[in-house]
NUZA-418396 format. One record per residue (C-alpha): residue in one letter; z, x, y negated. Coordinates in steps of 0.2 Angstrom, whole numbers, plus 5000, padded with zeros to 4 digits. Example, Ala and Ser with C-alpha at 12.3 -4.5 7.8 and 13.67 -1.06 7.14 Angstrom:
2
A503950625022S503650685005
# end
This chain:
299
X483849855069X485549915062X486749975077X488649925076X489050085070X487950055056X488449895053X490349975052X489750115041X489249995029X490849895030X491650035027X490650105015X490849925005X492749935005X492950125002X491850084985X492549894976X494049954981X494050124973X493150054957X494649924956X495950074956X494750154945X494950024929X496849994936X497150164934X496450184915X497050024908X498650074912X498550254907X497750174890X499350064890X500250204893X499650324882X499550214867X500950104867X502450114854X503650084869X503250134885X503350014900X504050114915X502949984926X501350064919X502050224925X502350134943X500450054944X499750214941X500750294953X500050174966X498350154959X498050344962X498850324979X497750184985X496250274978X496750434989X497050335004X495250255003X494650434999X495350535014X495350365028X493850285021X492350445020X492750525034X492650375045X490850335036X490350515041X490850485060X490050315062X488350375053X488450535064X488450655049X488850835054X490750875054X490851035041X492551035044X493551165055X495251115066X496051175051X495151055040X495150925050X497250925053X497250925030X496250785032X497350695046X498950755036X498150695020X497750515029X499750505032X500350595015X499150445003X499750295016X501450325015X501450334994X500450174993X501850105004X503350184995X502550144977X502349954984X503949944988X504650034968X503649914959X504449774970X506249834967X505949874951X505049724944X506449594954X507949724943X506849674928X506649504928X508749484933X509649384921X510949484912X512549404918X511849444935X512849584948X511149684941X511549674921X512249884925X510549934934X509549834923X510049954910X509750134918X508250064931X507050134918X507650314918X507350324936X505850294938X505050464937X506350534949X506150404961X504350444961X504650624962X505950594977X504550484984X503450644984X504750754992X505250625008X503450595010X502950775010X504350825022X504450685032X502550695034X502750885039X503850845052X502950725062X501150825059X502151005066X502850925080X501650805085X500550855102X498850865099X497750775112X497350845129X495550825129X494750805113X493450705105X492550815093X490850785096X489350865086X489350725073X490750675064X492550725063X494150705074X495350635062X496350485061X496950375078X495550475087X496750635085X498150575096X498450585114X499050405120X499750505138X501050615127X502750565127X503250655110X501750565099X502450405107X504250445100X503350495082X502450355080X504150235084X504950335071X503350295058X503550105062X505350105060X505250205044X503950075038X504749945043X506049965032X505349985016X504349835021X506049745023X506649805006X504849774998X505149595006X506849565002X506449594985X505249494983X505949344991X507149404974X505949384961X505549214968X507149154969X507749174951X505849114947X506148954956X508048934947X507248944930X505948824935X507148714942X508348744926X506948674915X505948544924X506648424913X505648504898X504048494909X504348334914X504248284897X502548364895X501148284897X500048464900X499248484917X499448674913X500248784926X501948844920X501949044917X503249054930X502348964943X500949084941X502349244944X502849154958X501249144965X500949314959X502149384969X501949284986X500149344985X500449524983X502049534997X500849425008X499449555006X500249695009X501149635025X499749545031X498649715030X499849835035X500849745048X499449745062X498849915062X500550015067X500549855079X498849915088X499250095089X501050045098X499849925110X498750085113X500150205117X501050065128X499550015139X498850195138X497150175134X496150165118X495150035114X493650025102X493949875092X495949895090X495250065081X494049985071X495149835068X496749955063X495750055050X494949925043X496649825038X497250005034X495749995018X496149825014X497749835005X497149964994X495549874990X496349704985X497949764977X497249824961X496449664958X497849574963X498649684950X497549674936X497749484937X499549494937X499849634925X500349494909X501049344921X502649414923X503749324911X505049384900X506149234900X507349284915X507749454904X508749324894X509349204908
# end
């Protein structure tokens, strides 16, 4: 008979796996793309950026968790442990900022020329690599900050088997990791927005362009889905995704530090949406990677 942690373990171990097979191919067919095309697509550069991203966070969130639920030995020392904790902060932060790059960048794309974005339009490709590099450098810094700073708990919860990393690592009853972790969600919160806000974007001129040419598909007696249809739905799917998988868990750490005590399941239910994202998005992805149409470049 399988215990709950087991049975977690495995869950885990299930999601920690498709998901970094699916960041996997997403991550060579795009290099492939990359590395062979005549023109380069600065979105290839993007979708690998988060591809590798994604794979890091299932890699440093995913395996230690497994290790702790099936009571494998922690190898690890107090310096390991805070990499691995700093590491879990690091990969989840440039999944978030890479999500939110290919948003903007894709909804500058698909503007129409006579658009307020004609200018950008033009130079968005040569800032890509810098905005990823910038991305980097934040990330890193911010990520500092917070780790330096932040208390570490008064009584800790390393036992003989697994490791202390992760929401186990905080101490609910310190007024500092409280103020941190405000300044994490507000920080979030507003790439989410931008993310968002672009989004709603890249629907919006979608659904203009449908609206422009209904009469044509009016006309037609095809039952097929229009190509921009299938971006629209695209897009709502991936916005929806991330911000249904990565709007709860910041939630149940702010419920912990509020109510001051820490509860198993809002654990267990916070990391698991943490590995959901990356798991789905680069199937989501692959999917998407040929629905986005060309036609609003010349709108």
């Amino acid at each position: 008979m399988l215990t709950l942690n087991e049975i977690l373990g495995i869950v885990y171990l299930q999601l920690t796996g498709m998901g970094s097979l699916g960041n996997l191919i997403l991550l060579i067919l795009n290099s492939f793309n990359f590395l062979t095309a005549h023109k380069v697509r600065p979105k290839n550069v993007i979708i690998i950026h988060l591809a590798f991203s994604n794979a890091m966070v299932l890699l440093f969130r995913g395996i230690p968790t497994i290790t702790r639920l099936w009571k494998v030995k922690c190898v690890l020392d107090k310096s390991g442990i805070k990499i691995i904790t700093y590491m879990q902060t690091i990969t989840r932060g440039l999944s978030l900022y890479s999500t939110c790059l290919l948003s903007v960048f894709q909804a500058i794309t698909i503007s129409p020329n006579n658009s307020m974005w004609a200018q950008l339009k033009i130079k968005a490709t040569k800032f890509i690599i810098p905005c990823i590099v910038l991305c980097w450098i934040v990330n890193l810094l911010l990520d500092m900050l917070v780790f330096l700073h932040r208390d570490g708990p008064k009584n800790s919860t390393v036992t003989k088997f697994g490791c202390s990393t992760g929401y186990r690592a905080l101490d609910i009853y310190n007024n500092n990791n409280i103020k941190f972790e405000i300044l994490t969600c507000v920080h979030d919160t507003f790439f989410v927005c931008l993310m968002m806000s672009s989004s709603i974007h890249m629907v919006l001129i979608l659904y203009r362009h449908k609206r422009n040419v209904n009469h044509i598909h009016s006309n037609s007696t095809s039952t097929k889905v229009s190509p921009e249809t299938r971006a629209t739905q695209a897009i709502l799917l991936l916005v929806a995704t991330f911000v249904l998988f990565n709007i709860f868990s910041p939630i149940f750490i702010l419920c912990m530090f509020h109510f001051k005590f820490t509860n198993t399941w809002m654990i267990h239910t916070s990391a698991l949406l943490s590995l959901c994202y990356p798991t789905v998005s680069p199937f989501i992805l692959i999917s998407i990677s040929n629905q986005i149409p060309s036609f609003c470049a010349h709108g």
